[in-house]
DRENTOR-585024 format. One record per residue: y, z, x of N, C-alpha, C in turn; residue in three letters. Coordinates in steps of 0.05 Angstrom, whole numbers, plus 5000, padded with zeros to 4 digits. Example, Ala and Ser with C-alpha at 12.3 -4.5 7.8 and 13.67 -1.06 7.14 Angstrom:
488651565264491051565246493451565264ALA;495551425257497951435273500151575258SER;
END
This chain:
846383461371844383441350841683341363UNK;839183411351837083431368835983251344UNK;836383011342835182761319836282551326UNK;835382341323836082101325836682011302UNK;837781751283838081671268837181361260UNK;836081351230834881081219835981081196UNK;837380791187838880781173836180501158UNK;835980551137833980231128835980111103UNK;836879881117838979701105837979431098UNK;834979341095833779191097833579031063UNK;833979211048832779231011833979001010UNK;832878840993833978560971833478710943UNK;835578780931835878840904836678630881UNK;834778640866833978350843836078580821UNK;836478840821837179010804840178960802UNK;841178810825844878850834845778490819UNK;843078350811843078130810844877940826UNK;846977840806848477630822850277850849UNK;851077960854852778120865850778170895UNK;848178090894847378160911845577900930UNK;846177690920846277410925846277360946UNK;848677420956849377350986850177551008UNK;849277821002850278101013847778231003UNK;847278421034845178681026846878931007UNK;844679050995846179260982848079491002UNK;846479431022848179631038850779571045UNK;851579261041854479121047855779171023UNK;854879281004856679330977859279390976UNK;861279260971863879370976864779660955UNK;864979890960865480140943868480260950UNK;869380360922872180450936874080370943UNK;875380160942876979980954877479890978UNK;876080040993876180051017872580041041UNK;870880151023867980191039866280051040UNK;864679981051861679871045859580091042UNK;857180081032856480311027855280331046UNK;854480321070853080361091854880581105UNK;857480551094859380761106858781021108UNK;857581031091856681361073854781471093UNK;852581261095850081371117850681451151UNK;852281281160853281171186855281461191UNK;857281481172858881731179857682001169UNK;855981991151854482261155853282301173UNK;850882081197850082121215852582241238UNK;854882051241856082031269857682421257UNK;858382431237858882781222857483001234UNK;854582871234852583101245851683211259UNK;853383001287852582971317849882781316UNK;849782661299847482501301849282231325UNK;848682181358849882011365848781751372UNK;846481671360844381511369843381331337UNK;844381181334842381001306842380761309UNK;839980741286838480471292838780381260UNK;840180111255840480071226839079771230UNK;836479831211833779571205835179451178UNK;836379171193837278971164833778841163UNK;835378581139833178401139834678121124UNK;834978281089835878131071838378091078UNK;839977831077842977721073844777941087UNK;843277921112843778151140846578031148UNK;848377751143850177651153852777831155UNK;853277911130856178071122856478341135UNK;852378471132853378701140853478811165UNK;851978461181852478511217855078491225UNK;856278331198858278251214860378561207UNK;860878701191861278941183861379151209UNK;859679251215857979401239857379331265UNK;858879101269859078901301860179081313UNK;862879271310863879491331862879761330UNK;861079841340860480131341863080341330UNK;865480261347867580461344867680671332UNK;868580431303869280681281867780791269UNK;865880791280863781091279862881291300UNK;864281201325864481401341861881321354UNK;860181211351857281131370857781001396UNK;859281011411859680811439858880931453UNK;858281151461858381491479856281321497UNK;855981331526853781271536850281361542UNK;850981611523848281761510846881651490UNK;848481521476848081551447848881131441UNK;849081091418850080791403848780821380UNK;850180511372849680421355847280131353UNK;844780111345842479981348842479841324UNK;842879541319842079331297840079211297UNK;837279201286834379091287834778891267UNK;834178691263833678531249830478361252UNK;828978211236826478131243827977911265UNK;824877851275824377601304822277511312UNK;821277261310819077171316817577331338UNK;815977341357814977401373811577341379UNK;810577361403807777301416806077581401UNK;807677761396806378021376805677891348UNK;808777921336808477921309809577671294UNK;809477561284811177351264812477351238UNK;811877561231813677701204814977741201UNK;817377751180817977851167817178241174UNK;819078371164818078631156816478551134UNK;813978791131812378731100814278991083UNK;814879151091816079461083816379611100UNK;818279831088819580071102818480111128UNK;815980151126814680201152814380091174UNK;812879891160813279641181815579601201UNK;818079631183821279551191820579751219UNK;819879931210820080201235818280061256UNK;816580051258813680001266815079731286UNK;815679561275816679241288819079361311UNK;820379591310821779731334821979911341UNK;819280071344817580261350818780361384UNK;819880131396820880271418823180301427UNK;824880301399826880511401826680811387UNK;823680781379822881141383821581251405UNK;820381081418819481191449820381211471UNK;822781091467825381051489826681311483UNK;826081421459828681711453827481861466UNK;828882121460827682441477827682551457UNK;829882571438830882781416827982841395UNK;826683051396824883171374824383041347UNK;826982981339826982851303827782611301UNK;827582571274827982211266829882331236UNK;831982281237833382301207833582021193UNK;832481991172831381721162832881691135UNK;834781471131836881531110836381241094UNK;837281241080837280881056841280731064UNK;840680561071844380421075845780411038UNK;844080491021846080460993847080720978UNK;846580920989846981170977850381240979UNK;851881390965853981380961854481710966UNK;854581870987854682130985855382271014UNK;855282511013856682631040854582891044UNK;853482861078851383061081851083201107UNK;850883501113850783481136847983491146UNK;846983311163843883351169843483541185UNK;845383661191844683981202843284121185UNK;843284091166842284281143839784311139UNK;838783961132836983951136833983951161UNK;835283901174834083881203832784221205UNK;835384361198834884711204832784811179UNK;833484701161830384711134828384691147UNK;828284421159825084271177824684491194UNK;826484671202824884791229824085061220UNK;825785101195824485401185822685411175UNK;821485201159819485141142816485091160UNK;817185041184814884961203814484681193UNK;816284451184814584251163814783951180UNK;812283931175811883591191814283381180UNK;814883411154817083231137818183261122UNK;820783301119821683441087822983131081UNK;823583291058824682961037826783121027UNK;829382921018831583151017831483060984UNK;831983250965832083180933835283210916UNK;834983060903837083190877835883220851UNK;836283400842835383520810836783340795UNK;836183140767837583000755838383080739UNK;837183330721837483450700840283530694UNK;840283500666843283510662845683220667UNK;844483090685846082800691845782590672UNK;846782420675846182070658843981970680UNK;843481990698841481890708839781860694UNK;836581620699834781560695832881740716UNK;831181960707829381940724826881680733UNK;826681600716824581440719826081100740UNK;827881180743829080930765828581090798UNK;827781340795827981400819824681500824UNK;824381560853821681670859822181960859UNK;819882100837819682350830817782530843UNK;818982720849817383020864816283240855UNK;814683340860813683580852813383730872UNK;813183980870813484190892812784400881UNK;810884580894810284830901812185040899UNK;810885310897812985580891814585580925UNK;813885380939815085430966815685270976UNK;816385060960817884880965816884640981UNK;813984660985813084450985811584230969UNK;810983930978810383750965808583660948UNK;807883710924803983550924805083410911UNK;805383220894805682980888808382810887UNK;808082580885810782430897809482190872UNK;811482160854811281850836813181770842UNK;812181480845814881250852815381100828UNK;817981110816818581000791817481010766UNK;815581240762813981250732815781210712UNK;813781080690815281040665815581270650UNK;814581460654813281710635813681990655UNK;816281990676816982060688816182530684UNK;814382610704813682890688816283040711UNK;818482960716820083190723822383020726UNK;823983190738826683090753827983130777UNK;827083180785827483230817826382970836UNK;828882800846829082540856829282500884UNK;826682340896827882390924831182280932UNK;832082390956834482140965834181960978UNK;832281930984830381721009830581811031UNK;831682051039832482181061830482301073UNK;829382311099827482491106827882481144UNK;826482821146826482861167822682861179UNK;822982891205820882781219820482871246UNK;818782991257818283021280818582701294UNK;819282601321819082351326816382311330UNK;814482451344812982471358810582361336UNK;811282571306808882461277809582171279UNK;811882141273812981961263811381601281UNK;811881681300810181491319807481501316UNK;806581641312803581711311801781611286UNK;803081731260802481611242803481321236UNK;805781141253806080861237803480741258UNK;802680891280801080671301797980691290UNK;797580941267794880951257794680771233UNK;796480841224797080631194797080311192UNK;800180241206800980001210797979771212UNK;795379861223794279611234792079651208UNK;792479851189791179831166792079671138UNK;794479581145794879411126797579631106UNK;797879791118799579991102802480051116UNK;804579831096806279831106809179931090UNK;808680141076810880301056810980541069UNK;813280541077813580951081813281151074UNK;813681111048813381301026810881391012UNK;810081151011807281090984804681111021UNK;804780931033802680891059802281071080UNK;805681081082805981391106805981701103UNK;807981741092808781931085806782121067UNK;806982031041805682101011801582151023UNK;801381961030797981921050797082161063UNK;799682331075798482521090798782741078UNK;799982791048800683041034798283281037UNK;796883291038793983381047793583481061UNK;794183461086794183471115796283541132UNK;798683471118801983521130803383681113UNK;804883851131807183921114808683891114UNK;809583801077811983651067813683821054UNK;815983871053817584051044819583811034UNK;820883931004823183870990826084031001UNK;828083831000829884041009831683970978UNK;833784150970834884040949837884000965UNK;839083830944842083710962843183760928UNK;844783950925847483950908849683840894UNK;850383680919852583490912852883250903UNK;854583150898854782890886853982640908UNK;851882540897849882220906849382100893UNK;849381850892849181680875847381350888UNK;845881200881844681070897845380740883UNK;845580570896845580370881844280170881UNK;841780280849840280180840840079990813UNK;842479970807843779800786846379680778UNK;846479490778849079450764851779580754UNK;850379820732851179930725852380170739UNK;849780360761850180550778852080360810UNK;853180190803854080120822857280140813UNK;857880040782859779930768861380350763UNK;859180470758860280760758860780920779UNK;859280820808859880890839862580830837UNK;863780620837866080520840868680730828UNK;867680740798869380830779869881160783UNK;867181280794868081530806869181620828UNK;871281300834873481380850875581460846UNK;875981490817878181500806878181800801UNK;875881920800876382190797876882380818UNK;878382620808879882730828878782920847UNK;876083050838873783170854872483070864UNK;871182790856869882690872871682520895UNK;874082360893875482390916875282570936UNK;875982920926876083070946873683120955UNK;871183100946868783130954869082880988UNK;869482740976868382500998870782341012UNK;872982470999874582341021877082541040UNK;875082771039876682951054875382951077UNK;876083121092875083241128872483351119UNK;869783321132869683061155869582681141UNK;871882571147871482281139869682141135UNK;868982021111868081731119869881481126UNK;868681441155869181221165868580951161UNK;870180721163869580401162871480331179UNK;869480051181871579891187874179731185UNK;875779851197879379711187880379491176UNK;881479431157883679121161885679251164UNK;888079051166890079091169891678801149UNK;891178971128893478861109895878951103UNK;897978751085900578891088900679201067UNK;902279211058901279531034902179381005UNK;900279500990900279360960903679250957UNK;904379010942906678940929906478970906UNK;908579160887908479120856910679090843UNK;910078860837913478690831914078770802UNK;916678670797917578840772916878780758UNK;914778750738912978700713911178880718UNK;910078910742907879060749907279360730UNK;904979460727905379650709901679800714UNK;901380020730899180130737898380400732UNK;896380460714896480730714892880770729UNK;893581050731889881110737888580900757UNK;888780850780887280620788887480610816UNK;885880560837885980580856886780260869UNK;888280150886889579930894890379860925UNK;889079650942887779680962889979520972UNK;890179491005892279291016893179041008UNK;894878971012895278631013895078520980UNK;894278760967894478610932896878480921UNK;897978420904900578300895899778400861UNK;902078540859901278520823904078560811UNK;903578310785905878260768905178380735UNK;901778430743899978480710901278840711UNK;898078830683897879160679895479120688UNK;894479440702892179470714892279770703UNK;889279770686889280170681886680250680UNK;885380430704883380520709881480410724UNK;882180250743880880040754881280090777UNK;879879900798878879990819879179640838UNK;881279720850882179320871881879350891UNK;880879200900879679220925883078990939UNK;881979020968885478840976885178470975UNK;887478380981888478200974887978010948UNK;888278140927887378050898890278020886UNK;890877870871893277740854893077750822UNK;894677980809893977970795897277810774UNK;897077670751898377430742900677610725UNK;903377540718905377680695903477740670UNK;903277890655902477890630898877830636UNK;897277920657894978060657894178320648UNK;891778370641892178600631888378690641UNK;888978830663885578950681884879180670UNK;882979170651882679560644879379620650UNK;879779850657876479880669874879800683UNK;875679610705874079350720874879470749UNK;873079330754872479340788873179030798UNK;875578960819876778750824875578810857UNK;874878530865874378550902875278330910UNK;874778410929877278200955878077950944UNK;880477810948881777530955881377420924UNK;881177590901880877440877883477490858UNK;883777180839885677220829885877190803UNK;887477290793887377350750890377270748UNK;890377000737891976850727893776970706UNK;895876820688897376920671896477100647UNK;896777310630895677300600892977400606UNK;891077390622887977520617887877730608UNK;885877790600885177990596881978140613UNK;881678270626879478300633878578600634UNK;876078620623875379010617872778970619UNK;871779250628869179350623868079080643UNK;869278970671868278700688867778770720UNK;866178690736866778640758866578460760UNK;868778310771870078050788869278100817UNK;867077940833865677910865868977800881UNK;867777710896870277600915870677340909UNK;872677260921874277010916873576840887UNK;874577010868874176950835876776820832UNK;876876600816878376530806879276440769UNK;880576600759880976710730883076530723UNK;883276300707885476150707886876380674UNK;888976170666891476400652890176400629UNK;889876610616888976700590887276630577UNK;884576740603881976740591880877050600UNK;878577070579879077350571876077420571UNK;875977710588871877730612872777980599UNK;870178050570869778370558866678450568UNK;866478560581863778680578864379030559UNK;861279150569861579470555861579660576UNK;860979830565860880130597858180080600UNK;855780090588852880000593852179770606UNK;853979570590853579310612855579170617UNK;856779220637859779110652858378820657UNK;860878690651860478320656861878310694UNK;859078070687859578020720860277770724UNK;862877730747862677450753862577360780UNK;860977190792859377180819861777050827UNK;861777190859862777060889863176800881UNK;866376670882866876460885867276320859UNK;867476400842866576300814869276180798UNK;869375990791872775930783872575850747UNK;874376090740872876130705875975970694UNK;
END
C-alpha cells in the first residue's frame, strides 16, 4: 500500500458523558469483545496500510495501555509499525494539542520520515469496515488533492445535523463543507476519513499551523476548497460513529444482528487485543436468549437481547433485557435491569431495579455500587 496511516484518538467527548470520564472514546468497549479503535487499526493493517501513527491526548491511559503490542494488528514488520503520539512539553512547543491539526503538526516528523505518497487519515471512534484501497484508487483517478470519504444518511435514524455536512458537484467534487448545522441543507456526512497527498499535507499544516489555525477540517482542509481538489467519495456500508450515548448504546446492540455481524465479523477480521478468560458458565437457572456473552461471565439470571461484556455475574432470579453489561460487573439477586448500560466494575446489590428507554438508556458510571 502506497499510504501511510493516522488514526486521531485524541477527542474528549462531553456527548459519551459519564462513560467517557476516565476513557477516550476511542477506548470504548463495543461488542463484547472490541474497543473501537479496533475498527480503524484493522481496516488500516486490511489494506496493507503497514505504518500508523495513533495521536491520543484525552484519558490516553486505557487506550495506551490497549495498543502497547503492535501484534495483533500485524504492525511489527520492520518497514512498517505501530506509532503512539501523545502531547510533551518541549523547547518548541508547550501545548497541549489546540486541534486536529495541530495534533498532526506537533509530529510532523513522522510525515517526513515516510516515503509513501499518501496520508489515510481516519477518527479512533467509528464503528465500520473499509478497504482504503478503494479509496486511495478514487484519489488517483480523480487527480484530487483530498477526498473525504461520505455516507448518505437518508433514509437512516441518524441526525444529520450531528454530523459535518457536504455538498458536491455533478463530479463529485467539494464546495461546501458545514460542520454540525442546525438547519442541516443535505445529508451526505463526512466519515472523518480522508486521503492526502503527504507532500500537501505537510505543506499546508507548515503554512497554516503558525497562523493560529489549528482544525483540519474547518482551517486545513475546507480553507483550500478554492484552490484544491476535493473530491467526495461515498462508502455504502454500515458506519456508525460514536457521537452519543445513544449511537453508542445502538453500536453495541447492532451486534446482535445477524448482517451486521456478518458484515464485520467475517474475513478480513477485525482484530484486538486478547484475554484469556475461561468460556462463559451458565448454571442451571441460567436462561439466555438473543444476546451476545463474553468470557469468564457466570450467569444464574435471565439475560435477553443484551450485550456482556466478560467477567460479569449475573445473580438467580436477575432479569437483563436490552442493556449493555461491561467488564467485572455484578447484578445481584431479583434485579431487574433494561433499556441500561452498566460501565465496569458496577455493583447492583439484590433487587434493585435500573429502567431507562431506547432514546435514553440509563447509565451507571465505572465503579458505582447501587
Amino acid at each position: 500500500m502506497k499510504a501511510i496511516g493516522i488514526i486521531l484518538a485524541g477527542g474528549n467527548s462531553d456527548r459519551l458523558g459519564d462513560l467517557c470520564k476516565e476513557r477516550a472514546v476511542a477506548a470504548m468497549p463495543i461488542g463484547g469483545s472490541y474497543r473501537a479503535i479496533d475498527f480503524s487499526l484493522s481496516n488500516m493493517t486490511n489494506s496493507g496500510i503497514n505504518k500508523v501513527a495513533v495521536i491520543t491526548q484525552y484519558n490516553l491511559r486505557s487506550l495506551q495501555d490497549h495498543i502497547s503490542a503492535s501484534k495483533w494488528w500485524d504492525f511489527g514488520s520492520k518497514k512498517g509499525g505501530l506509532f503512539v503520539f501523545s502531547p510533551y512539553p518541549s523547547g518548541q512547543d508547550q501545548n497541549w494539542y489546540r486541534g486536529t491539526a495541530d495534533a498532526i503538526y506537533q509530529n510532523i516528523s513522522y510525515l517526513k520520515k515516510s516515503n509513501e505518497p499518501y496520508v489515510v487519515i481516519a477518527s479512533g471512534d467509528g464503528i465500520y469496515k473499509m478497504d482504503f484501497n478503494d479509496i486511495v484508487n478514487y484519489h488517483e483517478e480523480k487527480g484530487a488533492d483530498i477526498t473525504i470519504a461520505y455516507k448518505d444518511l437518508k433514509g437512516t435514524s441518524k441526525e444529520p445535523k450531528r454530523y459535518g455536512i457536504i455538498a458536491m458537484n455533478d463530479d463529485g467534487r467539494i464546495v461546501e463543507f458545514e460542520e454540525k448545522p442546525e438547519n442541516p441543507k443535505g445529508t451526505t456526512a463526512s466519515m472523518g476519513i480522508y486521503v492526502m497527498r503527504r507532500d500537501v499535507l505537510i505543506d499546508m499544516l507548515e503554512k497554516k499551523i503558525p497562523e493560529g489555525k489549528y482544525n483540519l477540517v474547518q482551517d486545513i482542509i475546507m480553507a483550500g476548497k478554492d484552490t484544491l481538489k476535493i473530491y467526495g467519495f461515498e462508502y455504502k456500508h454500515y458506519w456508525v460513529t460514536l457521537n452519543s450515548t445513544k449511537a453508542y448504546f445502538d453500536a453495541n446492540m447492532k451486534f446482535l444482528d445477524k448482517d451486521t455481524r456478518k458484515l464485520l465479523l467475517t474475513e478480513p477480521y477485525i482484530y484486538t487485543k486478547p484475554k484469556d478468560d475461561p468460556p462463559v458458565k451458565y448454571n442451571v437457572s441460567a436462561n439466555v436468549k438473543h444476546s451476545l456473552i463474553s468470557g469468564g461471565t457466570i450467569i444464574d439470571g435471565t439475560i435477553v437481547d443484551s450485550v456482556v461484556f466478560r467477567k460479569v455475574k449475573v445473580s438467580e432470579g436477575a432479569v437483563v433485557k436490552n442493556s449493555i453489561v461491561l467488564e467485572s460487573t455484578h447484578i445481584g439477586k431479583d434485579c431487574v435491569i433494561e433499556y441500561a448500560i452498566l460501565d465496569k466494575e458496577v455493583q447492583i446489590s439484590d433487587g434493585k431495579v435500573i429502567k431507562g428507554t431506547p432514546e435514553e438508556p440509563a447509565v451507571i458510571s465505572k465503579g458505582s455500587i447501587i
